[in-house]
DOLOMAR-599825 format. One line per 5 residues: number of its first residue (from 1); their letters; for each residue z, y, x of N, C-alpha, C. Coordinates in pm, 1 decimal. Each point is the difference from the previous one (the first is absolute). Example, Ala and Ser with C-alpha at 12.3 -4.5 7.8 and 13.67 -1.06 7.14 Angstrom:
REM residues 2
1	AS	780.0 -569.0 1319.0 0.0 119.0 -89.0 0.0 120.0 90.0  -72.0 105.0 -35.0 6.0 119.0 82.0 73.0 109.0 -77.0
//
This chain:
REM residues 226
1	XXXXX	3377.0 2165.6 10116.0 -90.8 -83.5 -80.3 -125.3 79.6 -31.1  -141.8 -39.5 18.0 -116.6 52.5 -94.5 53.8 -1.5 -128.0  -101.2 121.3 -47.8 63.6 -3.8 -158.1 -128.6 -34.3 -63.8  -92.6 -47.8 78.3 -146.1 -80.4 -58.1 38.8 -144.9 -2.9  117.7 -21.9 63.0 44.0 -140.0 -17.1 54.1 -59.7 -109.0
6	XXXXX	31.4 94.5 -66.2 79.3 -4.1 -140.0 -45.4 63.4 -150.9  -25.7 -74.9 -99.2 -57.9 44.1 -111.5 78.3 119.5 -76.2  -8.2 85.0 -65.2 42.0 104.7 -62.1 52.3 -95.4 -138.4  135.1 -85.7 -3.2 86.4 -75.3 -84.1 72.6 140.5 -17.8  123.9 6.0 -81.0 116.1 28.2 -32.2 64.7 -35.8 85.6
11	XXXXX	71.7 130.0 11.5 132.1 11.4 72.5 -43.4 -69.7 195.7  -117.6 -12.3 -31.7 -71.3 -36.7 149.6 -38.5 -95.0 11.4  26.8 -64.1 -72.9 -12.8 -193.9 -37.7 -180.3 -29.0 -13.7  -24.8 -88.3 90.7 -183.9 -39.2 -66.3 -11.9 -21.8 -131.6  -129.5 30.2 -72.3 3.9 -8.6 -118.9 -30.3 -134.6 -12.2
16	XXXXX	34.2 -51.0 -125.6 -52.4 -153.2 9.1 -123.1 -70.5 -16.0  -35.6 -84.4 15.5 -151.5 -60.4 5.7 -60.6 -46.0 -161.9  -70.9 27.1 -48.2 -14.0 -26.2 -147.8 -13.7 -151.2 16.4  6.7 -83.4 -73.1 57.9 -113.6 -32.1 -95.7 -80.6 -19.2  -19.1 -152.3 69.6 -88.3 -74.9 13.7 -57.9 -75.6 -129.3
21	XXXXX	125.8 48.9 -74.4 -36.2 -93.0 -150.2 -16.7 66.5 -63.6  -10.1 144.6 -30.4 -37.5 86.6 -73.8 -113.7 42.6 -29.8  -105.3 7.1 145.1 -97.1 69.3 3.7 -93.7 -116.5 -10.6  -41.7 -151.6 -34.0 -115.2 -45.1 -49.1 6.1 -14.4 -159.3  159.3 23.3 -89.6 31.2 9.9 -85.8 -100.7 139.9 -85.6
26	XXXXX	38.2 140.4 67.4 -70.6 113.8 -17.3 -134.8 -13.2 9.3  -52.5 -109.5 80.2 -184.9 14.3 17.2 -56.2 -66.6 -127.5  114.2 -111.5 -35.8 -117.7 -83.4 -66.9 60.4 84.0 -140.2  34.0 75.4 -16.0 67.1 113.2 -125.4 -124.4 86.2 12.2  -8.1 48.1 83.1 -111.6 123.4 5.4 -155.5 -96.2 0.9
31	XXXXX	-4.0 -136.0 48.2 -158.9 -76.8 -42.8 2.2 -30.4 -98.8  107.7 -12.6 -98.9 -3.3 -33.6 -125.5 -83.6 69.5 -109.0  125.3 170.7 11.8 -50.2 87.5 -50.6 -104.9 36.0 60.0  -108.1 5.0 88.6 -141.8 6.8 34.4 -65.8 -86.0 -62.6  19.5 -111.6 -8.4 -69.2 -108.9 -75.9 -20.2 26.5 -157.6
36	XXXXX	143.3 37.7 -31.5 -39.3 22.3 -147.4 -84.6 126.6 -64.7  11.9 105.6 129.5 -96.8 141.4 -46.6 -160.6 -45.8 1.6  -11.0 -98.5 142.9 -142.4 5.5 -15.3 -66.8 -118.5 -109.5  96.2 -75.5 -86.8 -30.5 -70.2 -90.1 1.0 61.2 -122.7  95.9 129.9 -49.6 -43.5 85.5 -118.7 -139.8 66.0 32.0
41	XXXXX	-21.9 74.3 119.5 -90.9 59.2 23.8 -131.9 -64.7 -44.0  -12.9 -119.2 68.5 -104.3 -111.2 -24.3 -0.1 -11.2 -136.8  93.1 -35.2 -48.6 -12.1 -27.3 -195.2 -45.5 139.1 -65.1  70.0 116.9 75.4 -79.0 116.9 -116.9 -120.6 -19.0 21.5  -41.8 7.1 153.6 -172.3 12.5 9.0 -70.7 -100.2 -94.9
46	XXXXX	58.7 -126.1 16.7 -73.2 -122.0 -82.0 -30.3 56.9 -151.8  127.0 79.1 -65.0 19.0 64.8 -121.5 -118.1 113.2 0.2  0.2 72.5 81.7 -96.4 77.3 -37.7 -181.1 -12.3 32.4  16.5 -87.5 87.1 -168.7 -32.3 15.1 -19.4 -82.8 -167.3  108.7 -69.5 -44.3 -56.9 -86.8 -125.1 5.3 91.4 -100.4
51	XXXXX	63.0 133.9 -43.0 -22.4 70.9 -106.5 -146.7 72.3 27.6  -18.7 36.2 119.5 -157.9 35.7 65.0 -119.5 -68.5 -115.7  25.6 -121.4 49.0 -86.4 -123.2 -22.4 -6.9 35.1 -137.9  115.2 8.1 -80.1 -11.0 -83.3 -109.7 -16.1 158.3 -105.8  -44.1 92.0 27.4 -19.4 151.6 -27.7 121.2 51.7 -68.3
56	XXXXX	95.9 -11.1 71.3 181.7 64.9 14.3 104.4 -93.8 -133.6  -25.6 -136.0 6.2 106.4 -61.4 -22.7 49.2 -91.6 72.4  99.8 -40.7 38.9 70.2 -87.6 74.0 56.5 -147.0 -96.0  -57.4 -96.5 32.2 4.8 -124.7 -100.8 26.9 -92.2 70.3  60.0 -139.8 -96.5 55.0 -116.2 96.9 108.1 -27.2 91.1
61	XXXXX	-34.0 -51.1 122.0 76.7 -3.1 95.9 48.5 161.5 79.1  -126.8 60.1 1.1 54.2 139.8 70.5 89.4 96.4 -97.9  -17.3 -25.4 -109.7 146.4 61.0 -77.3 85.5 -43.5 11.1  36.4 -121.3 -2.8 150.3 -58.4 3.9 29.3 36.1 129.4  -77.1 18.5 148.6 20.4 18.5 138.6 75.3 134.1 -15.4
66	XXXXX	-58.0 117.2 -84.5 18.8 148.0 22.4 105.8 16.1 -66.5  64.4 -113.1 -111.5 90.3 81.6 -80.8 -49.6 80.0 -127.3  -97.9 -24.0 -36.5 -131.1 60.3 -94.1 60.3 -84.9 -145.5  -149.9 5.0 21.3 -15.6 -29.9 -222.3 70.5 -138.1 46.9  1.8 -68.0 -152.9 71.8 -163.8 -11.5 -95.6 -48.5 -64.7
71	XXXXX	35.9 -138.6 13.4 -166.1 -94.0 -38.6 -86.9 56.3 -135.9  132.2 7.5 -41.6 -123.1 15.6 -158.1 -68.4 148.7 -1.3  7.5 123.8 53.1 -21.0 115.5 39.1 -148.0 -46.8 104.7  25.2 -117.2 61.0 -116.5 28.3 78.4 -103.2 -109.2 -86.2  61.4 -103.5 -49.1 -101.1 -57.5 -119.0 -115.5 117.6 -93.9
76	XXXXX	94.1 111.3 -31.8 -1.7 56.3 -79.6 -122.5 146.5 71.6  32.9 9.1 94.9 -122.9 62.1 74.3 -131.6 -105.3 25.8  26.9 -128.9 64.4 -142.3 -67.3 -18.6 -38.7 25.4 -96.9  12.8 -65.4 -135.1 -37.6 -3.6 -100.5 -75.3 132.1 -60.4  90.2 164.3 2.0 -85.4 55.5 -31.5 -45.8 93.9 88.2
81	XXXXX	-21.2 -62.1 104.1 -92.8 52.0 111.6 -148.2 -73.6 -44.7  -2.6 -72.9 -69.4 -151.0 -87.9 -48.1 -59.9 95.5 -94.6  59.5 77.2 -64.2 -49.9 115.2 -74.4 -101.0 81.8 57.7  -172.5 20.6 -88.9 -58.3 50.0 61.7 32.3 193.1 24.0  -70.2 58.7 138.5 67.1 103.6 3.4 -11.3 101.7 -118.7
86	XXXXX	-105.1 -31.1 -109.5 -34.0 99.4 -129.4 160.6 -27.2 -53.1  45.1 -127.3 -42.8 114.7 -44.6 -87.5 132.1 101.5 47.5  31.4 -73.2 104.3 87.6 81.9 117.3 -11.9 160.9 -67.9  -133.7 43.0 35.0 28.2 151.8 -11.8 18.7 42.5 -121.9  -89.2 -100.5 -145.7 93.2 37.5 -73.2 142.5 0.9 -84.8
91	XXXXX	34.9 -129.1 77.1 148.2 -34.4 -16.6 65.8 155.5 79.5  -15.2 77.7 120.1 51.9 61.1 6.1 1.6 167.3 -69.6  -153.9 32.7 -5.9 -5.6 74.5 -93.7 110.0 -4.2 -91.6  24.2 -91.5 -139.5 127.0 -76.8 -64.4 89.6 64.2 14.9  58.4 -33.1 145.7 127.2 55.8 58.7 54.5 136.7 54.1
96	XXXXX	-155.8 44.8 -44.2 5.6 141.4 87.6 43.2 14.8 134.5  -75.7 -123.1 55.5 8.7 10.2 170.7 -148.5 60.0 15.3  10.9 4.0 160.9 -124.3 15.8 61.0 -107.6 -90.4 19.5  -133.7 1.4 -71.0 -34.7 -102.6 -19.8 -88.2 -39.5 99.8  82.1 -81.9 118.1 -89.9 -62.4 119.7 -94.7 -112.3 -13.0
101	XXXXX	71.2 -64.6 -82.3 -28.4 -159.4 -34.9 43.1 -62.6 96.1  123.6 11.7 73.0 68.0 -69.2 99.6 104.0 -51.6 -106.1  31.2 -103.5 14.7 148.0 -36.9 -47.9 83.0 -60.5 66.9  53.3 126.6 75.8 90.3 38.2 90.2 117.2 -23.9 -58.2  163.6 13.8 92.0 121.1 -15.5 -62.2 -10.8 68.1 -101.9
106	XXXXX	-17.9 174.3 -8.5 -7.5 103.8 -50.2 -34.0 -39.9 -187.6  -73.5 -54.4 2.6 -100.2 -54.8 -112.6 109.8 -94.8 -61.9  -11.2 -112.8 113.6 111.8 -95.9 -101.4 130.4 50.5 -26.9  101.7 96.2 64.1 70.2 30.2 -56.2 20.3 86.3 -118.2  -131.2 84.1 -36.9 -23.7 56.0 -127.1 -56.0 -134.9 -79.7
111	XXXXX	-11.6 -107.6 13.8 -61.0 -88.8 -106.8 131.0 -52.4 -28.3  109.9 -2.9 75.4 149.6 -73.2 0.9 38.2 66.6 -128.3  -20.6 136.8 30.3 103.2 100.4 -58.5 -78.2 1.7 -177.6  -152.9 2.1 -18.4 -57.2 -8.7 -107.0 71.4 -99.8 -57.1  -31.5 -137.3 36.0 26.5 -114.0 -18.9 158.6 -3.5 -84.1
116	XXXXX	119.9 39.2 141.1 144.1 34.8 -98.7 -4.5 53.1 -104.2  -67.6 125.0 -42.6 -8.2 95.1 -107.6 -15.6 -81.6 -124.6  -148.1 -79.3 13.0 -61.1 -49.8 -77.8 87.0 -176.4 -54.9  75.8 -21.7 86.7 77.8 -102.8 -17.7 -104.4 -109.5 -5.4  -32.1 -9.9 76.8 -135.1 -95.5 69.2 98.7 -97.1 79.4
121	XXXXX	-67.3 -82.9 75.6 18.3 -104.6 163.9 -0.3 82.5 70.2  86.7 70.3 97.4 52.4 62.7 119.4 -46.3 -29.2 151.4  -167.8 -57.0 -4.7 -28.1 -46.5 145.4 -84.1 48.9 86.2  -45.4 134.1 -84.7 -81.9 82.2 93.0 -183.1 -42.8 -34.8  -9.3 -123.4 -65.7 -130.6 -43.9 -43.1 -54.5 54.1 -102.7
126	XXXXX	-129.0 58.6 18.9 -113.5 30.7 -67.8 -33.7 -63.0 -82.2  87.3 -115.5 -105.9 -93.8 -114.2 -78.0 -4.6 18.0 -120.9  -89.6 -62.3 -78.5 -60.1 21.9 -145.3 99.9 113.7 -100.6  141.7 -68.8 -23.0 116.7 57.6 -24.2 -11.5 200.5 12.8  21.3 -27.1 149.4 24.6 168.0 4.9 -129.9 79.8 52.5
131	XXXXX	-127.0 -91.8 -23.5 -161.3 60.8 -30.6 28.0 78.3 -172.9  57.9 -90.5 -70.8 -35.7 8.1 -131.3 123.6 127.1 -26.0  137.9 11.1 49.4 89.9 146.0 4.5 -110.7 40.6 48.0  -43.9 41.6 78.2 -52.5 154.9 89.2 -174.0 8.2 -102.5  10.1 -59.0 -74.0 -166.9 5.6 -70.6 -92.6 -11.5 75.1
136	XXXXX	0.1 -101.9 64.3 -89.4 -27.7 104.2 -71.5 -144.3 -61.4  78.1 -74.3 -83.8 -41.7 -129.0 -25.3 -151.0 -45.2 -28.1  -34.1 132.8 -83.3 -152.2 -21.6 -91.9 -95.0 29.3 127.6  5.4 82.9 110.5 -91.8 34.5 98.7 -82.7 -94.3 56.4  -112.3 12.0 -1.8 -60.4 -95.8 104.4 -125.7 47.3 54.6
141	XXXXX	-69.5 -72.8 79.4 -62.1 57.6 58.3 -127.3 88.7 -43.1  -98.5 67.0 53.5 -104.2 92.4 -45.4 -100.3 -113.7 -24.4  -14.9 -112.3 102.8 -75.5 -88.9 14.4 -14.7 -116.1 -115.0  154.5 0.4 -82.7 17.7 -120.2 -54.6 -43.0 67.0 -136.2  53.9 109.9 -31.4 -22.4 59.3 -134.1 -146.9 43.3 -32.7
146	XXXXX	-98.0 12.1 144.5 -134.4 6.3 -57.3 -44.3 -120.1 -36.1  42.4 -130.2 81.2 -22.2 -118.5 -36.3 -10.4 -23.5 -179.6  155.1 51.9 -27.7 24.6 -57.3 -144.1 -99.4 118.1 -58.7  4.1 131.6 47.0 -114.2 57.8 -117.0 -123.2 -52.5 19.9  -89.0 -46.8 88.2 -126.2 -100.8 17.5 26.7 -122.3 -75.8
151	XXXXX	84.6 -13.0 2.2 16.5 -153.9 -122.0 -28.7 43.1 -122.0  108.5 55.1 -61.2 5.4 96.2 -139.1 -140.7 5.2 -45.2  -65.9 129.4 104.8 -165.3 8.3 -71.0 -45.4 -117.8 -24.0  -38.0 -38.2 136.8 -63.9 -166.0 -6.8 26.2 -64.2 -134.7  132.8 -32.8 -69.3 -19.1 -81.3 -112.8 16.9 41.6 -143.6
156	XXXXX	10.1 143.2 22.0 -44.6 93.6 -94.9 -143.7 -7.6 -43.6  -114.5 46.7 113.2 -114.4 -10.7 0.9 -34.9 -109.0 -83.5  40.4 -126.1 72.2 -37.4 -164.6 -35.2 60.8 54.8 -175.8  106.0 -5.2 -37.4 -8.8 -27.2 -131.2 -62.5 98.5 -76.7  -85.3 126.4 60.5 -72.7 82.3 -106.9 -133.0 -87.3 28.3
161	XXXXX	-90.7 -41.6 116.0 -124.3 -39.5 3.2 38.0 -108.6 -62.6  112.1 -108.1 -94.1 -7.5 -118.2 -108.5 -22.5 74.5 -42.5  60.0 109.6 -93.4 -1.4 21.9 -124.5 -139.2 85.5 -34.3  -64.5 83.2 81.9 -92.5 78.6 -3.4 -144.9 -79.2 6.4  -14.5 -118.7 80.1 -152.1 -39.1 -5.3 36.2 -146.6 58.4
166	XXXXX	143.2 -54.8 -19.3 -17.4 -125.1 78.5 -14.7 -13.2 103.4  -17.4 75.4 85.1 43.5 27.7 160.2 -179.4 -9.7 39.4  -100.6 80.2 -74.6 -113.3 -13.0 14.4 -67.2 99.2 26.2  -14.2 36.4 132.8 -72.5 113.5 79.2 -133.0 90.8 -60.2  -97.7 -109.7 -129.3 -86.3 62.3 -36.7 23.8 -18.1 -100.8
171	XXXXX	112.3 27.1 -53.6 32.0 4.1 -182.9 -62.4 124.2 -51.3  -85.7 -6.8 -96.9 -2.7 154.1 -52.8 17.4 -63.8 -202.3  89.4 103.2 -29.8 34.1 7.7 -164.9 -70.0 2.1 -10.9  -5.4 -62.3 -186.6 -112.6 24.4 -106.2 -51.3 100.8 38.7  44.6 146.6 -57.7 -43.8 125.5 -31.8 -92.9 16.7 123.1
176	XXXXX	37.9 -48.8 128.1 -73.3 27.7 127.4 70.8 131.0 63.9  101.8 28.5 -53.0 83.4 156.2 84.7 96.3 -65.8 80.3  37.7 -109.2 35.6 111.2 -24.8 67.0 -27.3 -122.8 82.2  -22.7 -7.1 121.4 -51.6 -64.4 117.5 59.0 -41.4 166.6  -28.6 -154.3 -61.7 81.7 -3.9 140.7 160.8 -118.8 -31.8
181	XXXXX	47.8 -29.3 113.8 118.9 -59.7 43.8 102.9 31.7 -114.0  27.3 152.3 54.0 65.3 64.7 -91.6 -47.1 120.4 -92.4  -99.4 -40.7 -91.8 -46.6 87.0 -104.9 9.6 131.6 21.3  -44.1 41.1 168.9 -60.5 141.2 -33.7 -78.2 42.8 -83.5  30.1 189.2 -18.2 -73.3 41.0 -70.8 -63.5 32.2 115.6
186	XXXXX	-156.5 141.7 -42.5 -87.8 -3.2 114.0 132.9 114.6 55.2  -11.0 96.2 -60.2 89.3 153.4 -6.9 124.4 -19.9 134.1  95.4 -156.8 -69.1 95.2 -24.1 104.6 6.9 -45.4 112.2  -129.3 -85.5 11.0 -78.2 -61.4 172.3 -51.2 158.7 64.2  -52.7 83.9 -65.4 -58.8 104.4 44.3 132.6 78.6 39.2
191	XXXXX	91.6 27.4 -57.0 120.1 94.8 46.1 46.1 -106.6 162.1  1.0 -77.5 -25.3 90.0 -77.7 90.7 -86.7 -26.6 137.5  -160.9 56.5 4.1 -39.4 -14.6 137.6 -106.3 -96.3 -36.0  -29.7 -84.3 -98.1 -61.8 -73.2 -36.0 -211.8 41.1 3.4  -102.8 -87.0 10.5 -117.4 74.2 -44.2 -56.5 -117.2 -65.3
196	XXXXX	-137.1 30.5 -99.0 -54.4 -86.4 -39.2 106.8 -125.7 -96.6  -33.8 -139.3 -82.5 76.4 -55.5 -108.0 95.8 -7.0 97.4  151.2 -19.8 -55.8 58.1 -106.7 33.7 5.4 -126.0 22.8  -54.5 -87.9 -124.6 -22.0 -118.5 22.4 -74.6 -5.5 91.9  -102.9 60.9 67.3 -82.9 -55.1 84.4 23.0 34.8 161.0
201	XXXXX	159.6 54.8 15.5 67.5 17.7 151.0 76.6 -136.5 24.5  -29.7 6.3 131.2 122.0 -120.6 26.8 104.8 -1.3 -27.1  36.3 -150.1 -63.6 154.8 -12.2 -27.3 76.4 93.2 114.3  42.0 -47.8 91.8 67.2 94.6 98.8 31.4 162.7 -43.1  -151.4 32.5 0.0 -13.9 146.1 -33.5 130.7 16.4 -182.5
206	XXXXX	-49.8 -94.3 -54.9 55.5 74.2 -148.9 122.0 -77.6 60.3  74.5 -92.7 29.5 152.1 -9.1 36.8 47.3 140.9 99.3  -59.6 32.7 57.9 47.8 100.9 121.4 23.8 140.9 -160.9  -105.2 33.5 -35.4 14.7 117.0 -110.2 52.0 10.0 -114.8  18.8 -110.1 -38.0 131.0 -71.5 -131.7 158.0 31.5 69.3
211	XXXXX	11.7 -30.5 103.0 122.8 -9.8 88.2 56.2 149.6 51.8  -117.0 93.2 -11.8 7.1 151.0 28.6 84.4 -4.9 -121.0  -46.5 25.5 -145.1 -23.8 19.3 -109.3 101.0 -33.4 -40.4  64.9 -129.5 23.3 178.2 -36.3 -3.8 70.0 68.2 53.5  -2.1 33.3 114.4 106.3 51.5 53.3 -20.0 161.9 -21.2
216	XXXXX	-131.6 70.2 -49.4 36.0 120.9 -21.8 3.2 20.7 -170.2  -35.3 -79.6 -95.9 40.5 30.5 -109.0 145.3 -123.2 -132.6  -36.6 -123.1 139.0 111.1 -134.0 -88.2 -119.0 -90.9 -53.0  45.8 -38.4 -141.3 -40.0 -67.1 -121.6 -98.4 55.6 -55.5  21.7 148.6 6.8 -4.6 101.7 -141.5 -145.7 -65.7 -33.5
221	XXXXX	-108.2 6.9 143.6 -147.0 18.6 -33.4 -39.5 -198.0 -57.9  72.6 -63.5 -25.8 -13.3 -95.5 -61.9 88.7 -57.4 -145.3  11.2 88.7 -96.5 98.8 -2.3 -94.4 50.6 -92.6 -55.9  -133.8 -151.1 -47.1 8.1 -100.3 19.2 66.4 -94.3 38.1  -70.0 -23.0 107.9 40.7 -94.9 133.0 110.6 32.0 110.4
226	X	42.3 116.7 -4.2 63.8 80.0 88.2 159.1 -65.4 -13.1
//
């Protein structure tokens, strides 16, 4: 006999033929598991181009995909992801994080953990509540608080020019020493940048130098009316 005629079986015997029903069983086992790698694969990428996007949080649908945060965790990142980045940084300052002004997981899970301490709502949100724990509540902007001090003068001013001359640009007292809107003397138009009467500068001019005069001495220089 050739011994190329015969397979290397046991005991000399051909080995047997693997089995017709076995082996499309094994393929569609092994396309399965291919199918399902390149569908995690696909979902992390999806996961990580959207934390990209969204400057490293993962929200919505692509969390629940990854196994990530749970709805209210990612509610809870929209929400104080609307925080401007000054707030942010000093909410983290607060925490004695690093203050990126990202509000990253990192962030909300130190706002979680404040939040427990403080026996607050447990949702990771930045709102009025745990502004007002971290002493943040009264803050506002540089922009808004010059606003309110431009108001302040403004109707400060207004109620000294009633009481001082009736809101009358060329008021001058009896005696003739006190002139003007607001009853300059000559001495105090002259310290303040002033030349020549008062009464006889433009309104503008004596509101602009009355308004110095508030804010660097108050009331005081109107004892009166002040």
């Amino acid at each position: 006999m050739n011994p190329h005629d015969v397979s290397s079986g046991a005991a000399g015997h051909p080995a047997p033929e693997p089995s017709a029903d076995l082996a499309p069983a094994s393929r569609a086992r092994r396309a399965a598991a291919a199918a399902r790698r390149r569908r995690s694969l696909r979902a992390g990428a999806s996961v990580v181009l959207t934390v990209l996007a969204t400057g490293g949080m993962a929200t919505g649908a692509t969390a629940s995909a990854s196994g990530g945060t749970s709805a209210s965790s990612a509610r809870a990142a929209s929400v104080s992801a609307g925080m401007s980045r000054a707030t942010v940084r000093a909410v983290q300052r607060r925490l004695h994080l690093k203050a990126d002004g990202i509000y990253g997981p990192r962030t909300r899970r130190a706002v979680k953990r404040f939040q427990r301490r403080h026996h607050l709502v447990v949702d990771g949100v930045v709102g009025p509540a745990t502004l007002r724990a971290l002493g943040l509540a009264a803050r506002r902007a540089p922009a808004a608080r010059e606003a309110t001090a431009r108001t302040n003068v403004s109707s400060t001013l207004q109620r000294i020019a009633r009481c001082e001359s009736g809101g009358n640009p060329r008021a001058i007292s009896p005696g003739g020493r006190y002139r003007g809107k607001y009853q300059f003397d000559r001495a105090t138009w002259a310290a303040l940048g002033g030349t020549g009467d008062p009464a006889a500068a433009p309104e503008a001019e004596q509101d602009r130098r009355a308004a110095a005069l508030l804010r660097a001495r108050g009331t005081a220089p109107w004892p009166t009316c002040g």
